[in-house]
C-alpha positions as CSV (number, residue, x, y, z in Angstrom):
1,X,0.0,0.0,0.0
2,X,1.1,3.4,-0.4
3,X,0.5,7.2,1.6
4,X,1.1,9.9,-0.2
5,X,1.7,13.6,1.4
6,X,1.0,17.0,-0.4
7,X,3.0,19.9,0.5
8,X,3.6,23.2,-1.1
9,X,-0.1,24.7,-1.6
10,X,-0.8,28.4,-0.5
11,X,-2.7,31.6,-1.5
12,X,-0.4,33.3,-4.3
13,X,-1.2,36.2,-6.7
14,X,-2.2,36.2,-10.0
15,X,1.1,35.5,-11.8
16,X,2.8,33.7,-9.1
17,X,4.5,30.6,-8.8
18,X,3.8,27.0,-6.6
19,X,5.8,24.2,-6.1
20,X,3.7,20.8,-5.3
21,X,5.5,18.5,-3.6
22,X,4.2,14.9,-2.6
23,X,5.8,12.3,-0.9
24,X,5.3,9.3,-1.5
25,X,5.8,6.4,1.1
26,X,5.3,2.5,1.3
27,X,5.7,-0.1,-1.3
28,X,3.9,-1.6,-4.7
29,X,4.5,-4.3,-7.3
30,X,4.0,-1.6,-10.2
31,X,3.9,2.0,-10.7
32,X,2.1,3.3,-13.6
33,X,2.1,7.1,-13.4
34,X,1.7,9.8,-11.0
35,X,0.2,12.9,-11.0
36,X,-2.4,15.7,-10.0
37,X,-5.8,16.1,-10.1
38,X,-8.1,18.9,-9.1
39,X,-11.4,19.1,-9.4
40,X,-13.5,20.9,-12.3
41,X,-17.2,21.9,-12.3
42,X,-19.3,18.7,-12.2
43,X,-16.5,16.8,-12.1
44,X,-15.0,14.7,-8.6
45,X,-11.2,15.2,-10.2
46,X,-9.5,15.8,-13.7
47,X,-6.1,15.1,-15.0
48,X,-3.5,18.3,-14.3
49,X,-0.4,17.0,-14.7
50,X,1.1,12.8,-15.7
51,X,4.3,11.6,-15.5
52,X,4.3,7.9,-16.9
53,X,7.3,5.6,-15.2
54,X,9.1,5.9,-18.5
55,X,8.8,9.1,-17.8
56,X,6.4,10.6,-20.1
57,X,4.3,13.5,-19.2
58,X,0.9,14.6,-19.8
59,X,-0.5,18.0,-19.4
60,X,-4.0,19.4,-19.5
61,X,-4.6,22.0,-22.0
62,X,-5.9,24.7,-19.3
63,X,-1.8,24.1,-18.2
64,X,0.1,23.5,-21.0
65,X,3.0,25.7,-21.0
66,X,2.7,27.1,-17.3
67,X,2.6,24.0,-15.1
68,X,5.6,21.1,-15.3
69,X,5.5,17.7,-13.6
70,X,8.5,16.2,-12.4
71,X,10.0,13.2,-9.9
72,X,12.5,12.5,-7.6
73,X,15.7,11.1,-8.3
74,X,14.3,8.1,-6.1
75,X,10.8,8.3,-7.6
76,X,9.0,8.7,-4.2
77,X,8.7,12.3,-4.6
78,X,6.4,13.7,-7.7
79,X,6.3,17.7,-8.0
80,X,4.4,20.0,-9.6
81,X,5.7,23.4,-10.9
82,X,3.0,26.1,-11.4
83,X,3.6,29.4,-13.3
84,X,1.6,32.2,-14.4
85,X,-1.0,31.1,-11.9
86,X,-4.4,32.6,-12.3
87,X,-8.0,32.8,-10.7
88,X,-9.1,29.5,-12.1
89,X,-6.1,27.4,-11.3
90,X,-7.6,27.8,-7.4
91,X,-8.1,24.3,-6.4
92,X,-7.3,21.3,-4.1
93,X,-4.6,19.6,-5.9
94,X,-4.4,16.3,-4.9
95,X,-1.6,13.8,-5.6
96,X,-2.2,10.0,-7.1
97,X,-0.3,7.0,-8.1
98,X,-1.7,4.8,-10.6
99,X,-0.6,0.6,-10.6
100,X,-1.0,-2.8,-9.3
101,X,-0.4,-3.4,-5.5
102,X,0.3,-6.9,-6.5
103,X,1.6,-8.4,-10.2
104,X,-2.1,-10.1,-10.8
105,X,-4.0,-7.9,-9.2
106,X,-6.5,-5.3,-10.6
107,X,-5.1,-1.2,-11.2
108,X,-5.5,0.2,-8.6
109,X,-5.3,4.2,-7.5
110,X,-4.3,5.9,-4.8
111,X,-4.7,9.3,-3.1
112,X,-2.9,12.1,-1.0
113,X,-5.8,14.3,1.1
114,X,-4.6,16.9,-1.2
115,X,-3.7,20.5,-0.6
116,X,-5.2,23.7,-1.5
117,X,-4.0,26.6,-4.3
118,X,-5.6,29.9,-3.9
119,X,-4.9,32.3,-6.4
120,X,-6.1,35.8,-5.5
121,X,-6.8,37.9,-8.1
């Protein structure tokens, strides 16, 4: 199983900057991707930001160009680096990991309590 910690959310201004951070403890049989969700009107959570364990990367189009996903050296630390923030990126962000806990069993997803972005306009 795995616990995941987000750090890094605050109120910025318009045109700021945020570093996510999430840590990312405890042990499974296959990673597929992290990332960061937030969530978007009628929506629970939507795709921000993907980094695949090859390392591939996967953007929303509301951030493409201002935010950048990233890992740790160690890949137990996924980060998200937010530019040219503005009213609308104001959200929870919450962190996930997408893979198997074991090698035959189902996909399974899991979830920081997320932390909140406020960008004041």
């Amino acid at each position: 199983q795995l616990h995941l910690v987000e750090s890094g959310g605050g109120l910025v201004q318009a045109g700021g900057s945020l570093r996510l951070s999430c840590t990312i403890s405890g042990s499974i049989a296959s990673t597929v991707a992290m990332g960061w969700y937030r969530p978007a009107p009628g929506k629970e959570r939507v795709l921000v930001a993907q980094i695949t364990q090859g390392g591939s990367t996967n953007y929303a189009d509301a951030v493409k160009g201002r935010f950048a996903i990233s890992r740790g050296d160690t890949k137990n630390t996924v980060y998200l680096q937010m530019n040219s923030l503005n009213a609308e990126d104001t959200a929870v962000y919450y962190c996930n990991v997408a893979g198997y806990s074991t090698y035959t069993g189902p996909r399974s997803d899991y979830w920081g309590q997320g932390t909140q972005v406020t960008v004041s306009s």
